[in-house]
C-alpha positions in Angstrom: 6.0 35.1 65.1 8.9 36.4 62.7 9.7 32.1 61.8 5.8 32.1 60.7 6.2 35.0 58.0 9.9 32.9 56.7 7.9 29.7 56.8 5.1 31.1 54.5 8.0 32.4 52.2 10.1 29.5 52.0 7.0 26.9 51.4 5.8 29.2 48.9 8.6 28.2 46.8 8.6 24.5 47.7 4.7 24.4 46.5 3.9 22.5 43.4 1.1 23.4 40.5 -1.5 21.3 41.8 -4.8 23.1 42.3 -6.0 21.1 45.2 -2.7 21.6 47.5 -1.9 24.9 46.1 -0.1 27.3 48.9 -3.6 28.7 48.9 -5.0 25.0 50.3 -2.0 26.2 53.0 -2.9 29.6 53.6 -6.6 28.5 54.1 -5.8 25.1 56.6 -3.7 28.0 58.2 -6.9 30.0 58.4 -9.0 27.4 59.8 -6.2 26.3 62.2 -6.0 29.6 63.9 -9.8 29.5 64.5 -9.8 26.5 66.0 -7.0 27.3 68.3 -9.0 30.1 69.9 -10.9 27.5 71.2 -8.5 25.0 72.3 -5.1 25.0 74.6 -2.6 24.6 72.2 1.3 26.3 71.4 -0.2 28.0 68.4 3.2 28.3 66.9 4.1 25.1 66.6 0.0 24.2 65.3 0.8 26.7 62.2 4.2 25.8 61.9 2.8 22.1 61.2 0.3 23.7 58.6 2.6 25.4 56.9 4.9 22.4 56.7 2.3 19.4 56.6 2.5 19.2 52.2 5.4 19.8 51.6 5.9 16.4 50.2 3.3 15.9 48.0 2.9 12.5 45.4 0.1 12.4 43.0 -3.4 10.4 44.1 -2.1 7.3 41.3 1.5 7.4 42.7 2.3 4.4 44.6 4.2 6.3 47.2 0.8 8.7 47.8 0.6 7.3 51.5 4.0 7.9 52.3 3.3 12.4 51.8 2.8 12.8 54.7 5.9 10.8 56.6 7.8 12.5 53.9 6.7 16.0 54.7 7.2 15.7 58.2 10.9 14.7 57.9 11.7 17.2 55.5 10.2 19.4 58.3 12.7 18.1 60.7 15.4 19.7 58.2 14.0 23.3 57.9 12.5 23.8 61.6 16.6 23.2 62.6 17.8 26.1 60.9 15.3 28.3 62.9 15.6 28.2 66.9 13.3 25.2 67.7 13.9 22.9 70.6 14.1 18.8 70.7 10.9 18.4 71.1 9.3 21.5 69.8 10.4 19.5 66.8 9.3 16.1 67.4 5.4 17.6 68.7 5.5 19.0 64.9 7.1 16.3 62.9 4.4 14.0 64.8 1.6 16.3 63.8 2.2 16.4 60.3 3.1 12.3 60.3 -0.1 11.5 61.8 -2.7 14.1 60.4 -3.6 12.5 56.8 -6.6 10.3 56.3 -4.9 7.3 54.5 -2.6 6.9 58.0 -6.4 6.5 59.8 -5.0 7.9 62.8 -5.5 10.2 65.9 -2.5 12.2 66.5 -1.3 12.3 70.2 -0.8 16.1 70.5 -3.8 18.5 70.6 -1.4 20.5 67.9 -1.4 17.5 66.1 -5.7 17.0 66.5 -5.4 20.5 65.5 -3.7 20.4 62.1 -6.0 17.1 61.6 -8.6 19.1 61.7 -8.1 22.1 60.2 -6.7 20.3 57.3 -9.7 18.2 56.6 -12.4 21.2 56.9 -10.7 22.2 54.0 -11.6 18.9 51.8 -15.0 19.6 52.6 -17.7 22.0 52.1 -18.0 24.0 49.0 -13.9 24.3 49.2 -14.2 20.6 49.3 -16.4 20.2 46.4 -14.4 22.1 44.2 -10.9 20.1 45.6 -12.6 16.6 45.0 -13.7 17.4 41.0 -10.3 19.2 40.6 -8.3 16.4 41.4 -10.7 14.1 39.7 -10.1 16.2 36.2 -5.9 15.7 37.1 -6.3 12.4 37.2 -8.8 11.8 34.2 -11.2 10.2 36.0 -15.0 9.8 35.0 -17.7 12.5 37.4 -19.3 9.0 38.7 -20.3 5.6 37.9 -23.1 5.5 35.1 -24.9 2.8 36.8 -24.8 3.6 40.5 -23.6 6.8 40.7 -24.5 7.0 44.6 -22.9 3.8 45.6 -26.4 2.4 46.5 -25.5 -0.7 45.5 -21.9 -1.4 45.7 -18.5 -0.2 47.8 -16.9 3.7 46.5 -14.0 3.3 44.3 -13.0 6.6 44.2 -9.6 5.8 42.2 -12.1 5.2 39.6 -15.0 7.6 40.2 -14.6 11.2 41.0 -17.9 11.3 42.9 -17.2 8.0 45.2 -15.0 9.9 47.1 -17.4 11.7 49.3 -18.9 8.7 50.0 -15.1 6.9 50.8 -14.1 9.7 52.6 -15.4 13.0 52.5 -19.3 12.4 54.2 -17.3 10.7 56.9 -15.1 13.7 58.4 -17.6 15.5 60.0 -17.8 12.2 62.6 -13.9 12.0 62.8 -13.1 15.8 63.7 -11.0 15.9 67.3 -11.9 19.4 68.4 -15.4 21.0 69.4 -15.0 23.8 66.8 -13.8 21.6 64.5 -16.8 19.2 64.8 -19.5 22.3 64.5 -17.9 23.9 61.3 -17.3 20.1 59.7 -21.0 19.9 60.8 -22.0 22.7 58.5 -19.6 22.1 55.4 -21.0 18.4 55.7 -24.9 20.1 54.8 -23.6 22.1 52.2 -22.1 18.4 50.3 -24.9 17.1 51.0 -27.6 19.7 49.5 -25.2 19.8 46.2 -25.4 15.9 46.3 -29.2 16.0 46.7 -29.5 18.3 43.7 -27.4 16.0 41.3 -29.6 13.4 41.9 -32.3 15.4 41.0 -30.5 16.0 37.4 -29.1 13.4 37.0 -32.8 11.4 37.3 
């Protein structure tokens, strides 16, 4: 596992200042990806070699090019896993992975390496982890906690481009149904009840 410990170092340094895909976001989707491996049968290198690698890329939530991270990570991947002593398609099971695994591409990767990337990367946008993610991008990009009016999206479709809170009702209350692996599904299951108690109790204050 000597390539995992060079990774680590060498995305380190590639890591930009964003709180929210920090190399700690990396280091904790690495955590939840080793979990869920126990579990499934899966070339565990190449699953934490895709973590390590899968934001490497990373635009900004208002940039245009946002939904193009993730193709761009994975074939900047391409480049570094060749200098370390990968085959063909130890390669390809990776740079598919990391292609496939964000939400905005709304699709199930092939590999069970790539549902497990999937996976462990988006039990890490939920949960009280997730909580603090959502409001942290919401401050970088200067948007308002929620819509004054509807603040639950009761009455109208999330915007979360506008709304800081819409977003776990575009995307982050809908994970726990979308999670590939058994594990995966259980620990979504209990992130998705803690969103939903801190949701609960900002109703209540905000009554």
């Amino acid at each position: 596992m000597n390539v995992i410990n060079s990774l680590k170092q060498e995305v380190c340094n590639l890591m930009i200042n964003d709180s929210s895909h920090d190399f700690e976001h990396i280091m904790r989707v690495f955590k939840n990806a080793k979990k869920i491996c126990n579990d499934e049968n899966a070339n565990e290198k190449l699953v934490l070699c895709a973590v390590l690698l899968h934001d490497i890329i990373l635009y900004p939530k208002s940039d245009k090019r946002s939904k193009l991270s993730s193709i761009k990570s994975a074939e900047e991947s391409k480049k570094i896993l060749k200098k370390f002593d990968f085959t063909k398609e130890e390669i390809r099971i990776v740079y598919d992975a990391i292609k496939d695994h964000s939400f905005s591409r709304n699709k199930i990767p092939n590999t069970i390496e790539g549902k497990i990337l999937q996976d462990a990367d988006r039990l890490d946008a939920i949960g009280a982890i997730g909580i603090a993610r959502v409001f942290a991008v919401g401050g970088s990009e200067k948007r308002p906690f929620y819509n004054v009016k509807d603040p639950f999206c009761k009455n109208r479709i999330p915007n979360d481009k506008i709304w800081t809170l819409d977003h776990f009702y575009r995307k982050l209350l809908k994970l726990e149904s979308l999670m590939n692996t058994k594990s995966g599904k259980l620990e979504a299951k209990k992130r998705t009840k803690v969103m939903k108690v801190f949701l609960n109790q900002l109703k209540k204050e905000l009554k």
